[in-house]
KOLMAR-619709 format. One line per field, with one value per residue: residue in one letter; chain; x, y, z of N, C-alpha, C in turn. Coordinates in nm, 2 decimals, decimal comma, padded with zeros to 4 digits, always signed. Example, Ala and Ser with C-alpha at 12.3 -4.5 7.8 and 13.67 -1.06 7.14 Angstrom:
2
residuo c(A  S)
cadena c(A  A)
n.px c(+01,32  +01,28)
n.py c(-00,57  -00,22)
n.pz c(+00,78  +00,71)
ca.px c(+01,23  +01,37)
ca.py c(-00,45  -00,11)
ca.pz c(+00,78  +00,71)
c.px c(+01,32  +01,29)
c.py c(-00,33  +00,00)
c.pz c(+00,78  +00,79)
# end
This chain:
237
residuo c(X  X  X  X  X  X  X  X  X  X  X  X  X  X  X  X  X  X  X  X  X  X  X  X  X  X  X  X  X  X  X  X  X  X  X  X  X  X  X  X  X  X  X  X  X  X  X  X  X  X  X  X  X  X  X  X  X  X  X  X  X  X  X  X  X  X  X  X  X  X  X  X  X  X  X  X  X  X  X  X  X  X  X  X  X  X  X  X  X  X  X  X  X  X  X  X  X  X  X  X  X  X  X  X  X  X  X  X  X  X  X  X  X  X  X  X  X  X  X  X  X  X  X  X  X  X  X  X  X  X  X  X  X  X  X  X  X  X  X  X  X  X  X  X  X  X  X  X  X  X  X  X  X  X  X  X  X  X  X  X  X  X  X  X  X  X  X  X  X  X  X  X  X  X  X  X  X  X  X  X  X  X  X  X  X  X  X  X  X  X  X  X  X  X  X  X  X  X  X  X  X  X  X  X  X  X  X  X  X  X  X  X  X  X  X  X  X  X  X  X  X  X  X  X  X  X  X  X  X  X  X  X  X  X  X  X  X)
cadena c(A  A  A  A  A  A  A  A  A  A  A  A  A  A  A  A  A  A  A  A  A  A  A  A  A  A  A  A  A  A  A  A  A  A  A  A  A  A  A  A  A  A  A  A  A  A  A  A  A  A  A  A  A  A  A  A  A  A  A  A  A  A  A  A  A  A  A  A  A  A  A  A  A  A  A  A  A  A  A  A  A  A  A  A  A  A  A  A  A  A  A  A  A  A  A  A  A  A  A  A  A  A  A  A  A  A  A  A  A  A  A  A  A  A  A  A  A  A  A  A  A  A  A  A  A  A  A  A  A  A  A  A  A  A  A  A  A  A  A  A  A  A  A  A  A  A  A  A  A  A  A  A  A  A  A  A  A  A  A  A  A  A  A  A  A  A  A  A  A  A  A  A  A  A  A  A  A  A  A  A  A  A  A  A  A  A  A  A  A  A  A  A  A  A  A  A  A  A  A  A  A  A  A  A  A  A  A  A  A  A  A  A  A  A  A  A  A  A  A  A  A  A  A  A  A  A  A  A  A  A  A  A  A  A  A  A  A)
n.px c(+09,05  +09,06  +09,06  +09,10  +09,09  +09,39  +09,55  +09,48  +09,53  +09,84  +09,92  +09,88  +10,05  +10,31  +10,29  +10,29  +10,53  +10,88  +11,17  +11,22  +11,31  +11,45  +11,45  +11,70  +11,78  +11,57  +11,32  +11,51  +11,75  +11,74  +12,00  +12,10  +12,09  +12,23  +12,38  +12,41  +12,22  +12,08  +12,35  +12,58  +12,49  +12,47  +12,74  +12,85  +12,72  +12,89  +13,14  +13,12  +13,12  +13,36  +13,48  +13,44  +13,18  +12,89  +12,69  +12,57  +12,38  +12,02  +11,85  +11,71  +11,78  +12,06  +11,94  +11,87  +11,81  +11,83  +12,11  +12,11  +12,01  +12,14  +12,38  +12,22  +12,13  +12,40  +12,49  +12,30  +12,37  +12,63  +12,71  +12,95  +13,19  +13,51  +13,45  +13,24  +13,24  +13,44  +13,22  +13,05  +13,23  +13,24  +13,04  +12,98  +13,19  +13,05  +12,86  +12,98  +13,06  +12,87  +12,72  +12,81  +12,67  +12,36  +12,03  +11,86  +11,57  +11,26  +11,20  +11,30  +11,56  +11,46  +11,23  +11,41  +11,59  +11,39  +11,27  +11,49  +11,48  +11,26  +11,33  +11,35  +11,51  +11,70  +11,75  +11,97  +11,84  +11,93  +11,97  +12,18  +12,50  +12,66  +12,86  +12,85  +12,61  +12,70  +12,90  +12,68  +12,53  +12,72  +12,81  +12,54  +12,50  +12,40  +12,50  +12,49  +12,23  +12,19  +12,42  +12,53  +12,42  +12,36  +12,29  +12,35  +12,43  +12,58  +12,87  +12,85  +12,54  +12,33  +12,14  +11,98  +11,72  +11,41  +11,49  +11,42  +11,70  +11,83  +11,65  +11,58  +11,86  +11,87  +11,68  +11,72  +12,01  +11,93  +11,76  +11,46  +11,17  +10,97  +10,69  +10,72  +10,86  +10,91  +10,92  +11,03  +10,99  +11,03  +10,95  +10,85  +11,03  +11,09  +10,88  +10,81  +11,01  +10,98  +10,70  +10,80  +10,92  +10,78  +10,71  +10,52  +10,45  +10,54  +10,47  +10,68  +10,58  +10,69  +10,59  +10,32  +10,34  +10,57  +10,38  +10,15  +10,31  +10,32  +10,09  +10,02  +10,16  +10,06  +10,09  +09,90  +09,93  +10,04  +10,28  +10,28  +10,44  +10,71  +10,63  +10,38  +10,44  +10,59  +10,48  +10,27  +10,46  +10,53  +10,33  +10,15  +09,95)
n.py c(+11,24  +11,13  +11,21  +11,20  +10,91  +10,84  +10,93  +10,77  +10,52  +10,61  +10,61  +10,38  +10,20  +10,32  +10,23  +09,96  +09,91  +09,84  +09,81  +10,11  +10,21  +10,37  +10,61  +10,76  +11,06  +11,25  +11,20  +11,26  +11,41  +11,68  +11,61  +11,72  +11,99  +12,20  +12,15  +12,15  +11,87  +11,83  +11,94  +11,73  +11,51  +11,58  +11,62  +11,35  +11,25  +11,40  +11,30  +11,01  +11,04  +11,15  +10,93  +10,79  +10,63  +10,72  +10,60  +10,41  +10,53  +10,65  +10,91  +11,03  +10,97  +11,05  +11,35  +11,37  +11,51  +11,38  +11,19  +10,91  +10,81  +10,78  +10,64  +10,40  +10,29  +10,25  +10,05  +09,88  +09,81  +09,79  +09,62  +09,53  +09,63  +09,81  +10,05  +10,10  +10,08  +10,31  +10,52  +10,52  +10,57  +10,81  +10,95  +10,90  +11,09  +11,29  +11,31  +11,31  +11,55  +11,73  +11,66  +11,90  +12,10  +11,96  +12,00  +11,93  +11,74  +11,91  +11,86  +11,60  +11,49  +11,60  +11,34  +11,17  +11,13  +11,12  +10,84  +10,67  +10,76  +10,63  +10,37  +10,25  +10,06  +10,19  +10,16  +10,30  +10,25  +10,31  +10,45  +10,60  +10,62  +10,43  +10,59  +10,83  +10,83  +10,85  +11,03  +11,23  +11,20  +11,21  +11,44  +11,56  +11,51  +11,27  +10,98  +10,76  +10,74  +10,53  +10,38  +10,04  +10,02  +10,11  +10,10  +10,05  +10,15  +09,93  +09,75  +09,63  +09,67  +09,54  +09,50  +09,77  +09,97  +09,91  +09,70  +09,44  +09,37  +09,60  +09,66  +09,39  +09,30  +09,49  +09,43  +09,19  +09,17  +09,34  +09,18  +09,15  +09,09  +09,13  +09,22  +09,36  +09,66  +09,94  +10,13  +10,39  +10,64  +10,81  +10,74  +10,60  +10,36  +10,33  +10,22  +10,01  +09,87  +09,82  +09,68  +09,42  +09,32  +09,31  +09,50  +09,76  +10,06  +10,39  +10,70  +10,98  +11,28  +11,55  +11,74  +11,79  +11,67  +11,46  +11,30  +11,23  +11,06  +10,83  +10,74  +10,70  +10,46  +10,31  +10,33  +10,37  +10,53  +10,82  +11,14  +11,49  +11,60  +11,53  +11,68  +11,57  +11,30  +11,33  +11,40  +11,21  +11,03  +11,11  +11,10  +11,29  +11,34)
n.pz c(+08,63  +08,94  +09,24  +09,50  +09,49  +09,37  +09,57  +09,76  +09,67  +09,64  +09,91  +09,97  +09,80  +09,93  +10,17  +10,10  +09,99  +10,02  +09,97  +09,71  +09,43  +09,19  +08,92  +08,78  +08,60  +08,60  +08,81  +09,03  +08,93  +08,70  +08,47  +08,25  +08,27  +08,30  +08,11  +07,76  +07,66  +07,41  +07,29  +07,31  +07,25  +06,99  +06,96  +06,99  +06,77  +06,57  +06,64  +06,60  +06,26  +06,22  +06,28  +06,05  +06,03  +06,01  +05,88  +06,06  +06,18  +06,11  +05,99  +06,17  +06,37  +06,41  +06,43  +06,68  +07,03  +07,22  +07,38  +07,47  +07,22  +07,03  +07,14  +07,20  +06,88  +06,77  +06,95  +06,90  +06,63  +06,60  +06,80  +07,10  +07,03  +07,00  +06,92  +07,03  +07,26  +07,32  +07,25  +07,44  +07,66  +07,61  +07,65  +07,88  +08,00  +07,93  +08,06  +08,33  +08,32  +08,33  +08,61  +08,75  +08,69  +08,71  +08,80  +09,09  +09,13  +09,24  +09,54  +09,57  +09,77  +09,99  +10,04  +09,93  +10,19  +10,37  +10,33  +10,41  +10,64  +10,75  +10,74  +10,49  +10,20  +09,93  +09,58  +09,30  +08,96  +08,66  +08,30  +08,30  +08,34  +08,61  +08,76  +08,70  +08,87  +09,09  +09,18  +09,14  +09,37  +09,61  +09,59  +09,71  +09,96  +09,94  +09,90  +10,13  +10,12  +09,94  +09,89  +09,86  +09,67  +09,33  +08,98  +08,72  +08,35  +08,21  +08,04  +07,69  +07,67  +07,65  +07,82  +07,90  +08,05  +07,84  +07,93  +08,20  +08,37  +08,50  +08,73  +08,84  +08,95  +09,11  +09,29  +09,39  +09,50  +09,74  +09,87  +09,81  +09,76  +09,42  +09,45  +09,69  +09,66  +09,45  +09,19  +09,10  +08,84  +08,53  +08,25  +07,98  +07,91  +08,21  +08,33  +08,14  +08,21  +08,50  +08,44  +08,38  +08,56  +08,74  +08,94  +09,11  +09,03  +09,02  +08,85  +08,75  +08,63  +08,50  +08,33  +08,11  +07,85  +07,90  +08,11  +07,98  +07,79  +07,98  +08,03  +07,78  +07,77  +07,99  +08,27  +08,52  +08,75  +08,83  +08,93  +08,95  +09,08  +09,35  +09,60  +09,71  +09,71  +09,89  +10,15  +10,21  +10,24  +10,46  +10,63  +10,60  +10,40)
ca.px c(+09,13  +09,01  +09,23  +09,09  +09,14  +09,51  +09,59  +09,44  +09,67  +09,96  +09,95  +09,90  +10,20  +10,44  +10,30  +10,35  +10,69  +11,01  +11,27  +11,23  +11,39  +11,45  +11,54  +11,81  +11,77  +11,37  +11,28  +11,64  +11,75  +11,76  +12,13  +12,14  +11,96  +12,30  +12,50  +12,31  +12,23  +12,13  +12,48  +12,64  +12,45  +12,54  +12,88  +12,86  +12,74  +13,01  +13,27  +13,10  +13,10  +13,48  +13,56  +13,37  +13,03  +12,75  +12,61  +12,50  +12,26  +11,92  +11,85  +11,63  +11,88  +12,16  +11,89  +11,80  +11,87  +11,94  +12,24  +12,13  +11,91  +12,27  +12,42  +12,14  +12,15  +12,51  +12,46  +12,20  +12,38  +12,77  +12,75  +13,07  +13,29  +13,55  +13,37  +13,10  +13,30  +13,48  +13,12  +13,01  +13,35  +13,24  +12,91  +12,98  +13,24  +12,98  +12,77  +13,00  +13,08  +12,69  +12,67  +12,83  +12,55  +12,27  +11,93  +11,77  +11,47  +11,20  +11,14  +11,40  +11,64  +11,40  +11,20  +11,53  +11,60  +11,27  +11,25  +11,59  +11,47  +11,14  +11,36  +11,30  +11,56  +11,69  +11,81  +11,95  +11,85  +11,93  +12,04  +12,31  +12,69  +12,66  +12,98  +12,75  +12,54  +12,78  +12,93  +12,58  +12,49  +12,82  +12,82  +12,44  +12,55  +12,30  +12,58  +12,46  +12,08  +12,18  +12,53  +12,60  +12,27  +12,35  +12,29  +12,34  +12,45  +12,68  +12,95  +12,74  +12,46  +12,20  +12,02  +11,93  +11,56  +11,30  +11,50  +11,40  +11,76  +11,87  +11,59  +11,62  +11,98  +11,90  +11,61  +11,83  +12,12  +11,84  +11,71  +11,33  +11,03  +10,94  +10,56  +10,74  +10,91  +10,85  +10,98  +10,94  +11,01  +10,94  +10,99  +10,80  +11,10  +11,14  +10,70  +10,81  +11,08  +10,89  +10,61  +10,84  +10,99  +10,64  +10,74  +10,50  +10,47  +10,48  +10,56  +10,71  +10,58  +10,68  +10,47  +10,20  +10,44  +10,58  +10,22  +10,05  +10,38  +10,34  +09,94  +09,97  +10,19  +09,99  +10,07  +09,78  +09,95  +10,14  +10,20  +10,35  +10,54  +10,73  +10,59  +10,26  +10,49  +10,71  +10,35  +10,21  +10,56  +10,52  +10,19  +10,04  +09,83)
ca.py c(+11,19  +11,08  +11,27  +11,14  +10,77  +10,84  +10,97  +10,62  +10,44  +10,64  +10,60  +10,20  +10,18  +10,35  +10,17  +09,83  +09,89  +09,77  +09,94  +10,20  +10,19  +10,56  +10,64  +10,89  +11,13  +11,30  +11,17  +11,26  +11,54  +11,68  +11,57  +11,80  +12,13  +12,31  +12,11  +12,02  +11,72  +11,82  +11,95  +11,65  +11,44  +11,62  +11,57  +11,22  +11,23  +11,42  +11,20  +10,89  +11,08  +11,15  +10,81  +10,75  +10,56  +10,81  +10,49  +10,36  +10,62  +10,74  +11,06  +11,06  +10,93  +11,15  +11,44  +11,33  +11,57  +11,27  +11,12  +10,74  +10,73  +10,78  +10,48  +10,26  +10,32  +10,20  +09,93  +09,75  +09,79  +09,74  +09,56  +09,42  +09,69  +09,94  +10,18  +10,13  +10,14  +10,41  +10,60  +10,48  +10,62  +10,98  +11,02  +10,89  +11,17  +11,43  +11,29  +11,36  +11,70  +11,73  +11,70  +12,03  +12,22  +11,90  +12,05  +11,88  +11,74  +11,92  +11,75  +11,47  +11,54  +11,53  +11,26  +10,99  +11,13  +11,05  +10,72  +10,63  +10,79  +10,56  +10,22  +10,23  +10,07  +10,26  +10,18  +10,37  +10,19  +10,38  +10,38  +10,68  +10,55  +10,48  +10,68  +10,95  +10,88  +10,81  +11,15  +11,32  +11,15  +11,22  +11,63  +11,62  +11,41  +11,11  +10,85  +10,69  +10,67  +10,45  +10,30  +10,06  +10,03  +10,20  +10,01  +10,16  +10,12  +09,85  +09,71  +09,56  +09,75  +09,50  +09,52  +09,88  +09,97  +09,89  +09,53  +09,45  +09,30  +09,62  +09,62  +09,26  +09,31  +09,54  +09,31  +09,03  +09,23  +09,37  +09,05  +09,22  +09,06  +09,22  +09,31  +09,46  +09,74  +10,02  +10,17  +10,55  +10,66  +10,92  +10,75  +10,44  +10,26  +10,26  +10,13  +09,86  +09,78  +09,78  +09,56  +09,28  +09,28  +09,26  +09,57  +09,84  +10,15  +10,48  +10,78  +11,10  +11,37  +11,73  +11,86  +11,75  +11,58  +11,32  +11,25  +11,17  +10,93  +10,72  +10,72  +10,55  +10,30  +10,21  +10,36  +10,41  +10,61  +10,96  +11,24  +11,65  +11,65  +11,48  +11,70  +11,47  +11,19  +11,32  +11,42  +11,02  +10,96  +11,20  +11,09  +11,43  +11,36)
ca.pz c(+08,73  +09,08  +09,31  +09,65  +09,45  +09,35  +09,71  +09,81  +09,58  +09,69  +10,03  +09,97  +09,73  +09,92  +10,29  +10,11  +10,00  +10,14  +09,91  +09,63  +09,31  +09,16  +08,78  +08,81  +08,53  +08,56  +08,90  +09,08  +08,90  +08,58  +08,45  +08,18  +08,31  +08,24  +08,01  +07,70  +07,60  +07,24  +07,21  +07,38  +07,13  +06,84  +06,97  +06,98  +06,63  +06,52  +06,68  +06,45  +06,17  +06,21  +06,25  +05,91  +06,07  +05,95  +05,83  +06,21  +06,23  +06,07  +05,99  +06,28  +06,50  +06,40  +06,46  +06,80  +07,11  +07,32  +07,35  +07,48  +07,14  +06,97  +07,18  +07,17  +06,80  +06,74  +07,03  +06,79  +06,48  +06,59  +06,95  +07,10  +06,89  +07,05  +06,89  +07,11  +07,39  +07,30  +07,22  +07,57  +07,80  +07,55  +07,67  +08,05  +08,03  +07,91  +08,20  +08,46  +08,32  +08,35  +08,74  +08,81  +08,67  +08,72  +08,88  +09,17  +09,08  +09,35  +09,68  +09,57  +09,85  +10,14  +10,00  +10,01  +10,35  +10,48  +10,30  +10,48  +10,78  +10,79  +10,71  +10,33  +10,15  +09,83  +09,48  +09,17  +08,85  +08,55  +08,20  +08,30  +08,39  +08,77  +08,76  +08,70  +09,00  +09,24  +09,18  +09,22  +09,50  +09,64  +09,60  +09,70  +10,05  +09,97  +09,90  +10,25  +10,14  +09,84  +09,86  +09,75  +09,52  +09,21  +08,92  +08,60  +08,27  +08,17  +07,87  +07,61  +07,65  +07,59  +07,91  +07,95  +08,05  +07,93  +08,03  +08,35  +08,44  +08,63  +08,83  +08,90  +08,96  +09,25  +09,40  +09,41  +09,62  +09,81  +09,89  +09,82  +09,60  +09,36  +09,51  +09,82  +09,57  +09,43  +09,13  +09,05  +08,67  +08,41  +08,11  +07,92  +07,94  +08,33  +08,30  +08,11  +08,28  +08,60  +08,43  +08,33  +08,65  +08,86  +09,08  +09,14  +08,95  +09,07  +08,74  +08,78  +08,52  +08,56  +08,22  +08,05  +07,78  +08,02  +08,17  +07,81  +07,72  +08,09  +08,03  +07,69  +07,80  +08,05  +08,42  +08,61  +08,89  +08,78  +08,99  +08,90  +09,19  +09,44  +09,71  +09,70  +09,78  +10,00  +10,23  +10,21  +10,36  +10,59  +10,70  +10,63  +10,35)
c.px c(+09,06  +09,12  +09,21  +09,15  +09,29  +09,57  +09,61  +09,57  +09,79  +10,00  +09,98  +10,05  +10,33  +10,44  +10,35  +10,50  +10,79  +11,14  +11,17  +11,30  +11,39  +11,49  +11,63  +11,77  +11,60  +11,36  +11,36  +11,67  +11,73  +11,92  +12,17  +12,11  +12,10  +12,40  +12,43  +12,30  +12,16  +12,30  +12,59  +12,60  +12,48  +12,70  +12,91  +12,82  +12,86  +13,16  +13,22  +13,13  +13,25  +13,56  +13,45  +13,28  +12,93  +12,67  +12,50  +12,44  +12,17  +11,94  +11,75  +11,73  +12,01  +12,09  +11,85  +11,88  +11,88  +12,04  +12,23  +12,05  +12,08  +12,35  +12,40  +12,14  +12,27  +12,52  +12,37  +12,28  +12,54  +12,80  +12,87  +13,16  +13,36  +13,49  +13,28  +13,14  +13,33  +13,36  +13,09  +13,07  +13,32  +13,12  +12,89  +13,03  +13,17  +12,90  +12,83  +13,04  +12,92  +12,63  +12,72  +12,70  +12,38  +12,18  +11,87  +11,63  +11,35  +11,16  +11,19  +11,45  +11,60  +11,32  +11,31  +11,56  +11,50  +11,24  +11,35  +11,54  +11,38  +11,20  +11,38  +11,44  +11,57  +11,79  +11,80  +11,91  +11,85  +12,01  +12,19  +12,41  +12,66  +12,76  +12,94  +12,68  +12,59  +12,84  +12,81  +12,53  +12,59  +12,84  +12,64  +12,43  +12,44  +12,32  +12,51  +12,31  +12,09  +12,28  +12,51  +12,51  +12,28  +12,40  +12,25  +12,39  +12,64  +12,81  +12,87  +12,59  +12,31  +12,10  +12,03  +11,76  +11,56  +11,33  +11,48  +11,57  +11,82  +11,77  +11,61  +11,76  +11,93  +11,81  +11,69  +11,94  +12,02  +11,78  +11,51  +11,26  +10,98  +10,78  +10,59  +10,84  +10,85  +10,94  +10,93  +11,09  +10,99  +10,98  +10,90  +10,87  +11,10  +10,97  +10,71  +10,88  +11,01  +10,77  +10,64  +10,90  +10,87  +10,68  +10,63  +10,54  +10,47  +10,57  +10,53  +10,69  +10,58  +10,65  +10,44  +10,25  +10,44  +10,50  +10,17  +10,10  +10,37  +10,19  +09,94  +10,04  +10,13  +10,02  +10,01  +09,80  +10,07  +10,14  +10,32  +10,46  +10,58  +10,67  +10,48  +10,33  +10,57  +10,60  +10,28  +10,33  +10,61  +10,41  +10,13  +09,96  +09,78)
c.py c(+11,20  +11,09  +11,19  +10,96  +10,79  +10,85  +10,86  +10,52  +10,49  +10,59  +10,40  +10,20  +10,19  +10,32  +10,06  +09,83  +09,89  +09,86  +09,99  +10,19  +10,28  +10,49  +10,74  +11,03  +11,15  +11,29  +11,21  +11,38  +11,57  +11,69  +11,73  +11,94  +12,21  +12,26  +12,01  +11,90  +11,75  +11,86  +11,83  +11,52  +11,47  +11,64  +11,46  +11,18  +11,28  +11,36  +11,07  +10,95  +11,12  +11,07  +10,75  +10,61  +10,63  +10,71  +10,46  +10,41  +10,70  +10,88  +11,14  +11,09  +11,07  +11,35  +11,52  +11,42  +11,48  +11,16  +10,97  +10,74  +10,70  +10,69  +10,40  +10,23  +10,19  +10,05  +09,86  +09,74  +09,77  +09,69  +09,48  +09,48  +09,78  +10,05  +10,22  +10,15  +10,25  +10,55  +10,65  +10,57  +10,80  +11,02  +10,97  +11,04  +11,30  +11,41  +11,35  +11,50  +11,76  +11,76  +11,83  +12,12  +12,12  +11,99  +11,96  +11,92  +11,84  +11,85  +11,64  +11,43  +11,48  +11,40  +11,13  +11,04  +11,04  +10,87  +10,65  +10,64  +10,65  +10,41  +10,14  +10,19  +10,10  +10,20  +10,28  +10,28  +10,28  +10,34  +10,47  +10,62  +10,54  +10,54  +10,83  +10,98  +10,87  +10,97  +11,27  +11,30  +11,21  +11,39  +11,67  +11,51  +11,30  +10,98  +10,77  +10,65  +10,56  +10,33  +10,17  +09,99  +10,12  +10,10  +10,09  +10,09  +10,00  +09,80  +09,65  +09,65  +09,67  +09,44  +09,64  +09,86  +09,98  +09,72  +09,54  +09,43  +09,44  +09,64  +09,50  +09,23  +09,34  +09,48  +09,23  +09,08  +09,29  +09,25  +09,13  +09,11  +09,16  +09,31  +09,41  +09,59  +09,80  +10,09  +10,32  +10,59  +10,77  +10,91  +10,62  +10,30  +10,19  +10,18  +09,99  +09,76  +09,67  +09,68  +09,45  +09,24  +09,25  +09,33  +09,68  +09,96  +10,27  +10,62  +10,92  +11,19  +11,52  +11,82  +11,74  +11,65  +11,43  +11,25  +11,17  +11,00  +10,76  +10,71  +10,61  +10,47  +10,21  +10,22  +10,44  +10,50  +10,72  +11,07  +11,38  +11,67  +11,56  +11,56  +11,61  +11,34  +11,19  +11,38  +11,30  +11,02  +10,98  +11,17  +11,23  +11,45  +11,19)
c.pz c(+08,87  +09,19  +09,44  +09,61  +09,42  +09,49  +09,79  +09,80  +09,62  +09,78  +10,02  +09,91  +09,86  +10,11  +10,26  +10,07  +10,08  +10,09  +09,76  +09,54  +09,19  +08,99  +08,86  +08,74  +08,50  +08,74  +09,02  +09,03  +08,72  +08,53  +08,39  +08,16  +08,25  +08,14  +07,88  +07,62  +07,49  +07,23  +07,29  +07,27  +07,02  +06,87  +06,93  +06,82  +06,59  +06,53  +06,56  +06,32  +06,14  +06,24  +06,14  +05,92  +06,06  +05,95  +05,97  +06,23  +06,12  +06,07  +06,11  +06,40  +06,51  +06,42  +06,61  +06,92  +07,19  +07,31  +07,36  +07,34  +07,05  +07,00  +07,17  +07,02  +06,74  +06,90  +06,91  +06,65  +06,49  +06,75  +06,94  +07,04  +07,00  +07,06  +06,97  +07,24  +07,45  +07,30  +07,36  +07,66  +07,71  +07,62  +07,84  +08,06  +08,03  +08,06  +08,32  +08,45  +08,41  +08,53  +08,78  +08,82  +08,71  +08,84  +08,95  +09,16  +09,27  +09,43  +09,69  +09,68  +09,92  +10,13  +10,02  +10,16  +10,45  +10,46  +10,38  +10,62  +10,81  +10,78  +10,57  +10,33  +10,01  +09,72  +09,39  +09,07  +08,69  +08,42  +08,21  +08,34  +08,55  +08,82  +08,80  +08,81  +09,09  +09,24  +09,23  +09,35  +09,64  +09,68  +09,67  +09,91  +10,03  +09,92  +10,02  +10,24  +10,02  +09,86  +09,92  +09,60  +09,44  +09,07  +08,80  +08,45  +08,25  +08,04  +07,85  +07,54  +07,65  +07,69  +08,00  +07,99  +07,90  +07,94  +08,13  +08,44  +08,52  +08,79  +08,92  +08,99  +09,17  +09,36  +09,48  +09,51  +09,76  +09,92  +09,90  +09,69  +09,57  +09,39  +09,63  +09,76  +09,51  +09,34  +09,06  +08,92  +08,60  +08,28  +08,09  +07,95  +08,07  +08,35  +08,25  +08,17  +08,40  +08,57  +08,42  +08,48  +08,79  +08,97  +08,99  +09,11  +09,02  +08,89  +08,75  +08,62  +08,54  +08,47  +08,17  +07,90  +07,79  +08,07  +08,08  +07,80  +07,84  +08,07  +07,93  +07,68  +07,94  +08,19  +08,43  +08,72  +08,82  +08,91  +08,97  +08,99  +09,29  +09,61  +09,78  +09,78  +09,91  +10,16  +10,28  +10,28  +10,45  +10,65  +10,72  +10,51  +10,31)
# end
């Protein structure tokens, strides 16, 4: 890695953008730091499984400590169903249990501050309930650096990341092109998203895990910490 070259690339990215376009969950905070999401997912199995749908789900799936793989799941194999509704308004509900204990990701905080402070405009785009992030936003006072950009998961389901459409969604209210944007991530999905949508990558990996999985899909710009960034938008490094 080419640290003086990444520094370079930072600083460009985050001078040419106009707004910012956050994940929620990794990049923002960790949702489920105190409320887990394996046991919130093996909830959500157990609820299918007591309304006699085992079927809908692999043995992978039904194994899975995250709960969107358990949605998306039953989204592809019974879309358009109560049930999935029903699944949906169960796993928002675990979500907003979730922000009591949710951990602020490091340097999050002051980072949307400063971005606000300097002119930036700010979206959420996530696959969590924007229910969810309006509540965190809300207890963390940074309703005023977003509202009313929070663009989250929907009924249907069938344009989560890695669709581009909530990206697009929030361009388009924005009134932003997508080269003057800036999407920061820590997942494959929000990469691909961001590729289909012709916005500007930036990916958040906070272990060596997360890093690997945004490498081999193909973003070129990673960084451990938001301190790094929140220093470029400080003009102190």
């Amino acid at each position: 890695m080419n640290e003086v070259q990444d520094l370079a690339d930072l600083r460009e990215l985050i001078t040419r953008a106009r707004v910012v376009l956050w994940d929620f969950d990794g990049p923002i905070c960790r949702l489920f730091a105190g409320h887990s999401a394996e046991h919130v997912s093996g909830g959500l199995v157990k609820w299918l499984e007591s309304r006699g749908r085992r079927d809908l789900l692999t043995g992978p799936e039904r194994g899975s400590s995250d709960p969107q793989v358990v949605l998306h799941a039953v989204s592809r194999r019974h879309p358009d169903s109560d049930l999935l509704a029903e699944l949906e308004e169960r796993l928002t509900q675990e979500e907003l249990r979730a922000v009591a204990t949710a951990m602020p990701t490091a340097y999050a905080d002051p980072l949307i501050r400063t971005l606000t402070a300097l002119g930036m405009g700010q979206a959420v785009t996530t696959n969590n309930s924007p229910r969810t992030v309006t509540a965190y936003m809300a207890g963390r006072g940074l309703t005023s650096c977003f509202a009313p950009h929070v663009y989250g998961r929907t009924p249907g389901l069938r344009h989560l990341k890695p669709h581009p459409q909530l990206l697009n969604r929030a361009l388009r209210a924005m009134d932003c092109d997508p080269g003057s944007a800036l999407v920061i991530g820590d997942a494959p999905s929000d990469f691909r998203a961001a590729r289909e949508a012709g916005v500007p990558f930036l990916g958040y990996a906070r272990d060596e895990r997360k890093e690997k999985a945004l490498r081999r899909e193909g973003a070129s710009l990673t960084v451990n910490s938001l301190e790094t960034v929140l220093r470029v938008a400080r003009g102190q490094a």
